[in-house]
PQR file with spaces between the fields and no chain letter, atoms N, CA, C, O and H, PARSE charges and radii, in Angstrom:
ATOM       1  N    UNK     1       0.815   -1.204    0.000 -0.4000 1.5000
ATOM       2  CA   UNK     1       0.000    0.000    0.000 -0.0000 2.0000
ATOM       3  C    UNK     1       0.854    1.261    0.000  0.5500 1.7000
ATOM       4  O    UNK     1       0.298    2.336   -0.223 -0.5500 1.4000
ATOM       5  N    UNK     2       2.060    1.213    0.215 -0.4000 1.5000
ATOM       6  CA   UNK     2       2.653    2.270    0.692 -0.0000 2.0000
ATOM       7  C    UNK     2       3.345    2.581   -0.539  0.5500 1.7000
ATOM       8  O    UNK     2       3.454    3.807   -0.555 -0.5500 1.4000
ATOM       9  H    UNK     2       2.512    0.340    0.397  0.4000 1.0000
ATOM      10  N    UNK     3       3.880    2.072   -1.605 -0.4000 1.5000
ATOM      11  CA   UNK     3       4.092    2.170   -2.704 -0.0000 2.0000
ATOM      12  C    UNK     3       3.100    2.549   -3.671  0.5500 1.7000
ATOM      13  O    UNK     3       3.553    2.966   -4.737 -0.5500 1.4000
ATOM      14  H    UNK     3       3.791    1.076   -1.591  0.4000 1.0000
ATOM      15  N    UNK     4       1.827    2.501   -3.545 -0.4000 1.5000
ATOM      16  CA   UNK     4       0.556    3.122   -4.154 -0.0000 2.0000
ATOM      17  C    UNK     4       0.246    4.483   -3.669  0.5500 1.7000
ATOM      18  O    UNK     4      -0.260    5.380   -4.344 -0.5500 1.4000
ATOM      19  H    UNK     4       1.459    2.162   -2.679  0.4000 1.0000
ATOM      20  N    UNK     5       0.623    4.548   -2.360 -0.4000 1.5000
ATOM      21  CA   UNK     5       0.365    6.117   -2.134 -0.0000 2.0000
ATOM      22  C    UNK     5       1.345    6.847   -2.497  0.5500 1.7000
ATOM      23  O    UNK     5       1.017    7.982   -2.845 -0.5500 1.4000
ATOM      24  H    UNK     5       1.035    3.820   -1.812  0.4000 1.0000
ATOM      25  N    UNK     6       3.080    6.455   -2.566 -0.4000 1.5000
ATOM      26  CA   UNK     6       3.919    6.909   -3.274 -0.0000 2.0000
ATOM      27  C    UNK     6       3.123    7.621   -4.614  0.5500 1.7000
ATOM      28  O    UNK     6       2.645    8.713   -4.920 -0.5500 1.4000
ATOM      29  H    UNK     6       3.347    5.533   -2.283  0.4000 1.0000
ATOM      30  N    UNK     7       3.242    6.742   -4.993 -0.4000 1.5000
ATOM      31  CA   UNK     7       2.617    7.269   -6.631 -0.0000 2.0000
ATOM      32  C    UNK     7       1.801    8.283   -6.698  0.5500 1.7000
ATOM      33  O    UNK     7       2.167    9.305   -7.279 -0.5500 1.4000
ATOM      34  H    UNK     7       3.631    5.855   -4.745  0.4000 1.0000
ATOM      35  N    UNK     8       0.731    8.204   -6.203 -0.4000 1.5000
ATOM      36  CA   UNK     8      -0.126    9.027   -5.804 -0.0000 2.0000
ATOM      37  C    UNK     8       0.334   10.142   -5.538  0.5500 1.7000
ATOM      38  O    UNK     8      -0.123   11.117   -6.134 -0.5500 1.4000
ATOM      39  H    UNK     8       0.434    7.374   -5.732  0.4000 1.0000
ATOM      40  N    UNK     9       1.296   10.286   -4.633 -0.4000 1.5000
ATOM      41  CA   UNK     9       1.568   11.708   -4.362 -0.0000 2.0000
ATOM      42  C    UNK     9       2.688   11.982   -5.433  0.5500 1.7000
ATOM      43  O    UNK     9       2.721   13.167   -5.763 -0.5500 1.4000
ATOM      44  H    UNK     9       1.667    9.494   -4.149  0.4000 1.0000
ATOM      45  N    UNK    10       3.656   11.139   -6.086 -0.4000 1.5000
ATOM      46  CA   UNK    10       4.251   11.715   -7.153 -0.0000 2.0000
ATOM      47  C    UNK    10       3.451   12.181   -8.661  0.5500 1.7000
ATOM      48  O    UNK    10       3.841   13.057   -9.432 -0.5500 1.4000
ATOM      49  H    UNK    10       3.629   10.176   -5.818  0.4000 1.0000
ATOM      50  N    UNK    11       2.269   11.342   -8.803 -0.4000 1.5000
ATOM      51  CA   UNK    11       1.405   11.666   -9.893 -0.0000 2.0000
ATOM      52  C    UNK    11       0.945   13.362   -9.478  0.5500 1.7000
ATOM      53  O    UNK    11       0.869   14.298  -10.274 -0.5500 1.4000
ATOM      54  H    UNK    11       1.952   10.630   -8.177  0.4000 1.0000
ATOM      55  N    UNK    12       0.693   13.393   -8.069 -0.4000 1.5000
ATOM      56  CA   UNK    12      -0.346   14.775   -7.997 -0.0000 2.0000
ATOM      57  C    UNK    12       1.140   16.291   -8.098  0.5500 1.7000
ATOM      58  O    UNK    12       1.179   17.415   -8.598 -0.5500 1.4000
ATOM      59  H    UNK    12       0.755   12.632   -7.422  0.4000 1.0000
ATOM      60  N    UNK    13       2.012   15.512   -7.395 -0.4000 1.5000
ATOM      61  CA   UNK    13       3.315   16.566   -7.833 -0.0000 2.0000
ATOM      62  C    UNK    13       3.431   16.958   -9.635  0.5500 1.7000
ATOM      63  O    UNK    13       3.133   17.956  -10.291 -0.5500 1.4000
ATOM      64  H    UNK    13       1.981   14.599   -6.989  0.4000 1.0000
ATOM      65  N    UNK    14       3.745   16.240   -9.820 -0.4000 1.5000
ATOM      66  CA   UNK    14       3.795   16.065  -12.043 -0.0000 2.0000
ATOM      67  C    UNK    14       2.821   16.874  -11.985  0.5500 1.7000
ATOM      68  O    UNK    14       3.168   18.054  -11.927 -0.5500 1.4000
ATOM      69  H    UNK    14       3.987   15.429   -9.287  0.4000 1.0000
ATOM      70  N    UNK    15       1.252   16.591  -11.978 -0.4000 1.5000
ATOM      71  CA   UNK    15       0.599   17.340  -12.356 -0.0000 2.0000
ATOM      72  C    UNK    15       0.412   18.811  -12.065  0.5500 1.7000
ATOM      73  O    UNK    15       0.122   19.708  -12.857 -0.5500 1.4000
ATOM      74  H    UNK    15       0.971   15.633  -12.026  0.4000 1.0000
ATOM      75  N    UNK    16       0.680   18.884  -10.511 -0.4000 1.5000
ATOM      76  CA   UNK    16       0.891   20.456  -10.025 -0.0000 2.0000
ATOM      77  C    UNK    16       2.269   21.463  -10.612  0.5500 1.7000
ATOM      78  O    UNK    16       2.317   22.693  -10.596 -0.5500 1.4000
ATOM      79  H    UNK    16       0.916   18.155   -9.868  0.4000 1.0000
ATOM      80  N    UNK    17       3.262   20.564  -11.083 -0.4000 1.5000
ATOM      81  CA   UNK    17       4.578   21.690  -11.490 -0.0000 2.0000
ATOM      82  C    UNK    17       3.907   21.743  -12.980  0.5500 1.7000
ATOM      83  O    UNK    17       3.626   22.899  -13.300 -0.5500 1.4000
ATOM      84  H    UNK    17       3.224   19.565  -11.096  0.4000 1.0000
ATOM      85  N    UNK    18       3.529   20.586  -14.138 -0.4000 1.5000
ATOM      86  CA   UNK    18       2.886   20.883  -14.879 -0.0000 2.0000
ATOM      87  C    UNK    18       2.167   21.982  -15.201  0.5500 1.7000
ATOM      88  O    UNK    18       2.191   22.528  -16.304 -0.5500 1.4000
ATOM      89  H    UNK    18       3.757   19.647  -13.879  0.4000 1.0000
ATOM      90  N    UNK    19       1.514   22.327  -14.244 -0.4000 1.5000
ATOM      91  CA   UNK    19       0.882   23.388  -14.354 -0.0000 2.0000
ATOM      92  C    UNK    19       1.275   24.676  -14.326  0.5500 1.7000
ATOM      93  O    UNK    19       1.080   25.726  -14.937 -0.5500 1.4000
ATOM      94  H    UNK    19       1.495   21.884  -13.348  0.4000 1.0000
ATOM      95  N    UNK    20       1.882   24.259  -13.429 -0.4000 1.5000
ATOM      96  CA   UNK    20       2.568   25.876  -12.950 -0.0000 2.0000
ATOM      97  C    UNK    20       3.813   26.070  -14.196  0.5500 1.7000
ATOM      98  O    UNK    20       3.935   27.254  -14.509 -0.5500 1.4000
ATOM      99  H    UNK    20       2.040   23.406  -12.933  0.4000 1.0000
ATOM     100  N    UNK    21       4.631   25.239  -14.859 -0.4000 1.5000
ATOM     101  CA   UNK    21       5.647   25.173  -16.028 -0.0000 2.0000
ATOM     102  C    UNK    21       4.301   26.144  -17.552  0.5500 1.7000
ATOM     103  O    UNK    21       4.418   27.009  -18.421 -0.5500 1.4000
ATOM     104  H    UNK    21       4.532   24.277  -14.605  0.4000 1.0000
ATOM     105  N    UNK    22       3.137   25.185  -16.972 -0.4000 1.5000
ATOM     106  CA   UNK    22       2.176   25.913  -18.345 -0.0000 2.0000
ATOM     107  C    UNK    22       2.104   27.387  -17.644  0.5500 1.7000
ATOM     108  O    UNK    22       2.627   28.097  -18.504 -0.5500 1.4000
ATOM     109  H    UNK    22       3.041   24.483  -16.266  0.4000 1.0000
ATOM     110  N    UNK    23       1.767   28.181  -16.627 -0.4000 1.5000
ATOM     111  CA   UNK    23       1.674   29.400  -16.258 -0.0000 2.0000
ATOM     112  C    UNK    23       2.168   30.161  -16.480  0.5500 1.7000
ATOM     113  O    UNK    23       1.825   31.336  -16.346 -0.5500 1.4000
ATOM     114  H    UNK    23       1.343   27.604  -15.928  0.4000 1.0000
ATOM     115  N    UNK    24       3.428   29.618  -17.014 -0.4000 1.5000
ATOM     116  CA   UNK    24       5.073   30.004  -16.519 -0.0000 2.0000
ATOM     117  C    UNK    24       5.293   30.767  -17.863  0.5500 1.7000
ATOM     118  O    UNK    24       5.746   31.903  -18.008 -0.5500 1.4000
ATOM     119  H    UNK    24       3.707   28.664  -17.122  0.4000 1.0000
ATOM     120  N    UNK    25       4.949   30.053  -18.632 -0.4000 1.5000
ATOM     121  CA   UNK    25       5.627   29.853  -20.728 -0.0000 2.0000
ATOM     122  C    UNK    25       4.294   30.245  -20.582  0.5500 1.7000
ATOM     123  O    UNK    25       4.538   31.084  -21.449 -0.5500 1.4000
ATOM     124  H    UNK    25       4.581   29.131  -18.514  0.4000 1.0000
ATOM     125  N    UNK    26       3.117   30.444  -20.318 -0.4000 1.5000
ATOM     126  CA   UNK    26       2.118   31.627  -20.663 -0.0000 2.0000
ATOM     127  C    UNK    26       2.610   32.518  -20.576  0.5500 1.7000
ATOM     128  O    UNK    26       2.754   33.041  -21.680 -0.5500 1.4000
ATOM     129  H    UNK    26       2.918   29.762  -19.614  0.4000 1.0000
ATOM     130  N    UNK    27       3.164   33.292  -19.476 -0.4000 1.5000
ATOM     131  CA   UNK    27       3.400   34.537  -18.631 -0.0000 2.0000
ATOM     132  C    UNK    27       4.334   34.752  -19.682  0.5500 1.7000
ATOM     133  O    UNK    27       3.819   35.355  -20.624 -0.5500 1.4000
ATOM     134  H    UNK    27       3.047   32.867  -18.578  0.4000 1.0000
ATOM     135  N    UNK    28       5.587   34.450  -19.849 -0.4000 1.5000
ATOM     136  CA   UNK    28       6.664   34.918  -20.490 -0.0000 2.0000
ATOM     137  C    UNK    28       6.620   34.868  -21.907  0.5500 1.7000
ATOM     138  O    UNK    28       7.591   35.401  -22.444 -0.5500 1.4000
ATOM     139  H    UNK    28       6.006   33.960  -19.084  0.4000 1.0000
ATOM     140  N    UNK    29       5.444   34.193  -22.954 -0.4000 1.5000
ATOM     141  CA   UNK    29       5.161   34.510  -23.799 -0.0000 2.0000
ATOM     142  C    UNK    29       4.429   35.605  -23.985  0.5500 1.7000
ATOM     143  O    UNK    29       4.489   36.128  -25.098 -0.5500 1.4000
ATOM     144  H    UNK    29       4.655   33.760  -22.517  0.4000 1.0000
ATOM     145  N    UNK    30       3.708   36.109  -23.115 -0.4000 1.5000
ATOM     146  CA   UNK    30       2.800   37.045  -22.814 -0.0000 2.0000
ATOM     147  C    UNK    30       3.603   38.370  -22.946  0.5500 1.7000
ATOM     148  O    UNK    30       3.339   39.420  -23.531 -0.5500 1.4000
ATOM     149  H    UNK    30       3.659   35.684  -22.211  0.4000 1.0000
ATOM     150  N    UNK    31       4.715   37.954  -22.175 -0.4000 1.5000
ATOM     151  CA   UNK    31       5.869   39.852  -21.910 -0.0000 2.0000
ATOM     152  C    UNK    31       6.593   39.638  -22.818  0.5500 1.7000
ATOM     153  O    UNK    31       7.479   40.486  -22.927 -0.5500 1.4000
ATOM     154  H    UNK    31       4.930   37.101  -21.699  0.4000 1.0000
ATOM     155  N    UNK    32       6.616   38.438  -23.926 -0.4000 1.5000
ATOM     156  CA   UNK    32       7.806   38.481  -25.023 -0.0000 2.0000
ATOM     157  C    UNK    32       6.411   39.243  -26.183  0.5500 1.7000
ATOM     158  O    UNK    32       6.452   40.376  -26.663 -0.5500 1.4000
ATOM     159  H    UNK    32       5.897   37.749  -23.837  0.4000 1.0000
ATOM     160  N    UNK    33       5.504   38.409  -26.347 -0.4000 1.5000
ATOM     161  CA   UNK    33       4.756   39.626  -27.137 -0.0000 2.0000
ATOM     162  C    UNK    33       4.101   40.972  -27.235  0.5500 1.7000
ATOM     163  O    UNK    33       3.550   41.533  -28.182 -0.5500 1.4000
ATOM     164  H    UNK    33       5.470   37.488  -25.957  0.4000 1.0000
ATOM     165  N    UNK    34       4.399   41.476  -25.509 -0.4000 1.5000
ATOM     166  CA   UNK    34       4.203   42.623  -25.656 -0.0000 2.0000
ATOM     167  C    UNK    34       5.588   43.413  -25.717  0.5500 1.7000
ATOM     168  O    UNK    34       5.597   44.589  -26.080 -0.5500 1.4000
ATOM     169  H    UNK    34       4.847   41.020  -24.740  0.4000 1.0000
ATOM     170  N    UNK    35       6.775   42.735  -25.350 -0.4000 1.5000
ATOM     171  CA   UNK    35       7.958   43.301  -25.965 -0.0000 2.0000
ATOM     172  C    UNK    35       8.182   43.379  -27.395  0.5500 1.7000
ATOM     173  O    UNK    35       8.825   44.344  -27.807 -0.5500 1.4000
ATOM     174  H    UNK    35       6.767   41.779  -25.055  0.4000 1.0000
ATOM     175  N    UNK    36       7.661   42.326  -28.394 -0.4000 1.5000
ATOM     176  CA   UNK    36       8.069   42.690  -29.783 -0.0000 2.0000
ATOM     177  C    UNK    36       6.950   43.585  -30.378  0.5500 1.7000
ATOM     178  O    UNK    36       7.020   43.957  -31.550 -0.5500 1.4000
ATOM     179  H    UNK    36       7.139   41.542  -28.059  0.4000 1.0000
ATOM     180  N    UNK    37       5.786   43.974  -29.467 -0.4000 1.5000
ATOM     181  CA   UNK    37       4.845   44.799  -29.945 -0.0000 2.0000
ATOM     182  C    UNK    37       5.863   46.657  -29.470  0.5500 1.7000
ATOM     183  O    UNK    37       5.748   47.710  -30.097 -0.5500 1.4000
ATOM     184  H    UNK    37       5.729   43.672  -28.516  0.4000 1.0000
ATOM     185  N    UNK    38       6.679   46.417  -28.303 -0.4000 1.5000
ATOM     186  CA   UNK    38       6.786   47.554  -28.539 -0.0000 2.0000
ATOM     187  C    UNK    38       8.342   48.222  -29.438  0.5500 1.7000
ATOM     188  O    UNK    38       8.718   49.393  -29.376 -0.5500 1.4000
ATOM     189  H    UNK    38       6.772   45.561  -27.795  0.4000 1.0000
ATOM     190  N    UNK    39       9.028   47.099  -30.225 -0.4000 1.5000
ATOM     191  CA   UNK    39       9.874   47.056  -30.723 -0.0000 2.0000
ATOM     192  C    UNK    39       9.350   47.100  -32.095  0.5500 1.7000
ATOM     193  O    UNK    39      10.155   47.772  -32.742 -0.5500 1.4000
ATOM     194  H    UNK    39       8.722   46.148  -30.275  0.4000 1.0000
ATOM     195  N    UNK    40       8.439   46.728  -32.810 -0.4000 1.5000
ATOM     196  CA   UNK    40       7.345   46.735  -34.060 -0.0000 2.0000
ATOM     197  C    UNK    40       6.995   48.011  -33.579  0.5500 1.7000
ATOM     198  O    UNK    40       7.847   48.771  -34.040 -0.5500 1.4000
ATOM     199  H    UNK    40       7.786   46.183  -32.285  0.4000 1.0000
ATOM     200  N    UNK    41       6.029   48.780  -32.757 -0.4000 1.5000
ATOM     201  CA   UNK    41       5.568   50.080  -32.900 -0.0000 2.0000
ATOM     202  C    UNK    41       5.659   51.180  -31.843  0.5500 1.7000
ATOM     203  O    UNK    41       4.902   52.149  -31.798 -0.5500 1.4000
ATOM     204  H    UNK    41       5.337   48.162  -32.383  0.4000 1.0000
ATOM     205  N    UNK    42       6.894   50.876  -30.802 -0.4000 1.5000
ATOM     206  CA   UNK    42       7.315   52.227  -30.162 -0.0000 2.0000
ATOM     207  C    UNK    42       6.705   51.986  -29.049  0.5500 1.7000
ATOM     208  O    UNK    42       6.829   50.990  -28.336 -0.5500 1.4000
ATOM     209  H    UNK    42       7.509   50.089  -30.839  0.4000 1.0000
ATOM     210  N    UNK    43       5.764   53.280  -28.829 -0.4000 1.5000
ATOM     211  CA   UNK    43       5.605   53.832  -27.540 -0.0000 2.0000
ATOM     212  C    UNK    43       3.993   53.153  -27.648  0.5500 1.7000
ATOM     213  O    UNK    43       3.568   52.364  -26.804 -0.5500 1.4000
ATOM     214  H    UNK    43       5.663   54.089  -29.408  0.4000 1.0000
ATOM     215  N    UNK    44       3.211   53.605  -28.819 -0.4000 1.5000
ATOM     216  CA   UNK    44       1.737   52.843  -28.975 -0.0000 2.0000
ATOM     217  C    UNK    44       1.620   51.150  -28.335  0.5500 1.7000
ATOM     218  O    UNK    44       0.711   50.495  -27.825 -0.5500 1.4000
ATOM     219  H    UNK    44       3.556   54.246  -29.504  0.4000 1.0000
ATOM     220  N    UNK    45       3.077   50.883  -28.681 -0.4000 1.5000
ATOM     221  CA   UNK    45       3.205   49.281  -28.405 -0.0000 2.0000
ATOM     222  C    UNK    45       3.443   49.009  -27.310  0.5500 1.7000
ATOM     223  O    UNK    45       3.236   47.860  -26.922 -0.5500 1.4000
ATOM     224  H    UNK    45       3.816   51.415  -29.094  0.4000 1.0000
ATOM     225  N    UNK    46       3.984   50.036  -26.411 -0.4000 1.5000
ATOM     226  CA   UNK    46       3.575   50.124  -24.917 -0.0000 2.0000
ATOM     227  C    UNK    46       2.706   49.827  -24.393  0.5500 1.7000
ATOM     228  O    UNK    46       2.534   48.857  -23.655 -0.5500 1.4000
ATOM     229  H    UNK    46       4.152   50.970  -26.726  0.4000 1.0000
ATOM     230  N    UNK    47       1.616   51.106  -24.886 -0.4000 1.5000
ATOM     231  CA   UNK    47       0.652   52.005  -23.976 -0.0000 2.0000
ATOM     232  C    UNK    47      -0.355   50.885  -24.254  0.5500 1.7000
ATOM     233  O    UNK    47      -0.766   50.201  -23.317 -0.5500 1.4000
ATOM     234  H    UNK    47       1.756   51.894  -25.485  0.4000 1.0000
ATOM     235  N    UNK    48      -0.696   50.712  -25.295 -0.4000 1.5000
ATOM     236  CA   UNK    48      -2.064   50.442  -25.892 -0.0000 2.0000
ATOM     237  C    UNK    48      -2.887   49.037  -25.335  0.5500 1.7000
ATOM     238  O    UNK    48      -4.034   48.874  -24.920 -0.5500 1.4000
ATOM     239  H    UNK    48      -0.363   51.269  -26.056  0.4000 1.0000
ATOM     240  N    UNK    49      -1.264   47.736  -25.613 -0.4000 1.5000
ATOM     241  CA   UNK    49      -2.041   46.496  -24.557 -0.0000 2.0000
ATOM     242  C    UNK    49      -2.286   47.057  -23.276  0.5500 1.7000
ATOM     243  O    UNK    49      -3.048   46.257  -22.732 -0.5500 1.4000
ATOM     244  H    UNK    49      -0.332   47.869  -25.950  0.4000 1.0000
ATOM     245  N    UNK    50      -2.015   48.158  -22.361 -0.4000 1.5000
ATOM     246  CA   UNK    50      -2.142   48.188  -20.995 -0.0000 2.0000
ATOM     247  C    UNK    50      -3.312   48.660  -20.975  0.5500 1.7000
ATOM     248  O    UNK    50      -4.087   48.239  -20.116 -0.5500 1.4000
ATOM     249  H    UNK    50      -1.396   48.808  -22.802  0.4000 1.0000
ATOM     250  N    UNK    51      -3.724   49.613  -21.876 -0.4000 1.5000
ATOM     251  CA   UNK    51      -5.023   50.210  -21.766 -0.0000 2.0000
ATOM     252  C    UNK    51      -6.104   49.580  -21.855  0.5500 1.7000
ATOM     253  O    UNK    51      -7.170   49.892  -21.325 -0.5500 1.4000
ATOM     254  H    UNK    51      -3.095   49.955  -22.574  0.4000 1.0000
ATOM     255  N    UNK    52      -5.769   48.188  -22.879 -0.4000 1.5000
ATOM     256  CA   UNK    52      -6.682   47.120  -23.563 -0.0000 2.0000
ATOM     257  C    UNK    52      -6.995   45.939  -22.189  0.5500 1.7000
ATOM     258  O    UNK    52      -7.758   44.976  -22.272 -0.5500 1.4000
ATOM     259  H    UNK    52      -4.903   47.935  -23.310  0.4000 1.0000
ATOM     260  N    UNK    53      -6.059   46.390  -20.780 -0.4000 1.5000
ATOM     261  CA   UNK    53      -6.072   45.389  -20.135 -0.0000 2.0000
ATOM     262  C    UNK    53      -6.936   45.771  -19.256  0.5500 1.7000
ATOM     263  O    UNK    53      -7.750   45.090  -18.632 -0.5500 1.4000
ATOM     264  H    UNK    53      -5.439   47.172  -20.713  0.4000 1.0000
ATOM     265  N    UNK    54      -6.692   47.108  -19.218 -0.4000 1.5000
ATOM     266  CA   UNK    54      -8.051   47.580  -18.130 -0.0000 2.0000
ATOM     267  C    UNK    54      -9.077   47.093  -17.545  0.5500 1.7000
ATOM     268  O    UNK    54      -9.357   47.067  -16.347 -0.5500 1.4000
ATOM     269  H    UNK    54      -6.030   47.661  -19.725  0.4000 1.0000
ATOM     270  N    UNK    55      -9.672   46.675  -18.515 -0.4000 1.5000
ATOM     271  CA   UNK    55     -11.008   45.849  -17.780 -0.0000 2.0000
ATOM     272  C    UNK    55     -11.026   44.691  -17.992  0.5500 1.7000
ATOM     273  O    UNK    55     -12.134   44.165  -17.890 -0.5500 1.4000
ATOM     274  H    UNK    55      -9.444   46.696  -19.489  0.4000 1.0000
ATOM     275  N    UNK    56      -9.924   43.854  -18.345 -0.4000 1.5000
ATOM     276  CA   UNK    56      -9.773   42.743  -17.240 -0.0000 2.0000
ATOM     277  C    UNK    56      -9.186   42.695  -16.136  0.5500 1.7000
ATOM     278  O    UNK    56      -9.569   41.737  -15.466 -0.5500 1.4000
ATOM     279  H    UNK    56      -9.023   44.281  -18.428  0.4000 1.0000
ATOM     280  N    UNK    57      -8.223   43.475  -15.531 -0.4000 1.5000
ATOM     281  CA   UNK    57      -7.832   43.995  -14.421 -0.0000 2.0000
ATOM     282  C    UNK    57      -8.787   44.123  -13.487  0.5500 1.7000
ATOM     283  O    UNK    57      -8.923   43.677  -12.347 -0.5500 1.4000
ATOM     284  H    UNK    57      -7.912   44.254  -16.075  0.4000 1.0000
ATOM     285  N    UNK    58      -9.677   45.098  -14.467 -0.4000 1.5000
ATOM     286  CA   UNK    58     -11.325   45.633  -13.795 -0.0000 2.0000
ATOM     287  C    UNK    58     -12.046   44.174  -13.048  0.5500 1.7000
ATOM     288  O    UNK    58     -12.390   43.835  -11.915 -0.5500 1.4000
ATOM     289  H    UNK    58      -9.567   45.461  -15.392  0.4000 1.0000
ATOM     290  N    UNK    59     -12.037   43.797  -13.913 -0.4000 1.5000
ATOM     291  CA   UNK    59     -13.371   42.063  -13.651 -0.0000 2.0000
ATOM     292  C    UNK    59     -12.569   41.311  -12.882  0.5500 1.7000
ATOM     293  O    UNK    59     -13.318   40.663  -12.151 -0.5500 1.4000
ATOM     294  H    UNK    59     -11.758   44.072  -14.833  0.4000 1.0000
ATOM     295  N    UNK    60     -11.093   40.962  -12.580 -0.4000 1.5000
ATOM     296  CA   UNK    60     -10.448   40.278  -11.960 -0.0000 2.0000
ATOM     297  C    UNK    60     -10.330   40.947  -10.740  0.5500 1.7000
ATOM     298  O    UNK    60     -10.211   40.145   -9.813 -0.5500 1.4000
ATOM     299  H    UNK    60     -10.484   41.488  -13.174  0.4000 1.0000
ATOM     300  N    UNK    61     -10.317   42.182  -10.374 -0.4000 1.5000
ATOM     301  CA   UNK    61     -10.413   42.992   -9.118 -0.0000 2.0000
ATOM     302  C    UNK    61     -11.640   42.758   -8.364  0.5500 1.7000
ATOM     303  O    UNK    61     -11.608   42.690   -7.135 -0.5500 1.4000
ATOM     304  H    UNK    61     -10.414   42.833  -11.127  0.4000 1.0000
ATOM     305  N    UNK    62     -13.117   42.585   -9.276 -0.4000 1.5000
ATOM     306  CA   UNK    62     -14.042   42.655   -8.694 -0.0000 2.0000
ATOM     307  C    UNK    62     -13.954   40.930   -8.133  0.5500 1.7000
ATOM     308  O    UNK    62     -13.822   40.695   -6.932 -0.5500 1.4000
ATOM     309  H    UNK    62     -13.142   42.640  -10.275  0.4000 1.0000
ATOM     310  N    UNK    63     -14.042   39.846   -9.129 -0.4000 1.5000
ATOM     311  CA   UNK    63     -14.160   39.095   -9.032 -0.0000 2.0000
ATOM     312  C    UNK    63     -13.045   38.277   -7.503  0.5500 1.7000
ATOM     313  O    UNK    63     -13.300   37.258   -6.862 -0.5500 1.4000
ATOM     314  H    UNK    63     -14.150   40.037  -10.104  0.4000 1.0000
ATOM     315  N    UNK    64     -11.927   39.167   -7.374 -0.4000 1.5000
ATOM     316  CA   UNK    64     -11.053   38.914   -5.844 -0.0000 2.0000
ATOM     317  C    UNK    64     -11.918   39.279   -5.137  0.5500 1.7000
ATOM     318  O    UNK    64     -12.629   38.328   -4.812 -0.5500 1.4000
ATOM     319  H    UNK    64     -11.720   39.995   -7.894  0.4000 1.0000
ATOM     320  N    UNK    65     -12.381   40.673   -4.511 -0.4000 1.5000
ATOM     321  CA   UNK    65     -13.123   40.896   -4.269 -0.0000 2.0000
ATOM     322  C    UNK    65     -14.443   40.583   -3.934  0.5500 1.7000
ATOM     323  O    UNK    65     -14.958   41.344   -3.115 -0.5500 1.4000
ATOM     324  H    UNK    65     -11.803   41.445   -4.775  0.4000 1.0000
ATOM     325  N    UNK    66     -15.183   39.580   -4.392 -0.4000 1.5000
ATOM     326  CA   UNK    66     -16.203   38.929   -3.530 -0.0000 2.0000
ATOM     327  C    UNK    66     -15.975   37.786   -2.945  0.5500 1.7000
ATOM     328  O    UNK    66     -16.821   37.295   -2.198 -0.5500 1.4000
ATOM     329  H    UNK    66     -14.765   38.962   -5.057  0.4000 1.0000
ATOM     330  N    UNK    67     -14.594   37.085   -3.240 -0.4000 1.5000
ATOM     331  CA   UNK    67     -14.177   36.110   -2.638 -0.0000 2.0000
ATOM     332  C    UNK    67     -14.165   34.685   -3.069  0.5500 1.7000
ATOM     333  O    UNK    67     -13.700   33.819   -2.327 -0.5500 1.4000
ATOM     334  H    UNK    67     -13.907   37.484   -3.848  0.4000 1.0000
């Protein structure tokens, strides 16, 4: 039995860094395309995703917020 719960807890590890490795290479694909957006168009390529993020910022604030 004790070799079955092994597993168990190594299966639920895999799956939890898994995840967090996918979060990870989201996130940093995320700041690599808003870096070649602002290397393609300047300062617009700045400003413009942040402005565009607003209200999901918005809905994710509220949505902490009720708990």
């Amino acid at each position: 039995m004790t070799d079955n719960h092994q597993t168990d807890d190594t299966d639920k590890q895999k799956s939890e860094r898994k995840a967090e490795i996918i979060l990870l290479v989201g996130v940093l694909l995320f700041i690599a395309a808003w870096a070649g957006s602002v290397v393609l168009w300047g300062i617009p390529g700045l400003y413009i995703p942040a402005v565009m993020l607003v209200p999901v910022i918005y809905v994710l604030m509220v949505l902490g917020s009720r708990g």
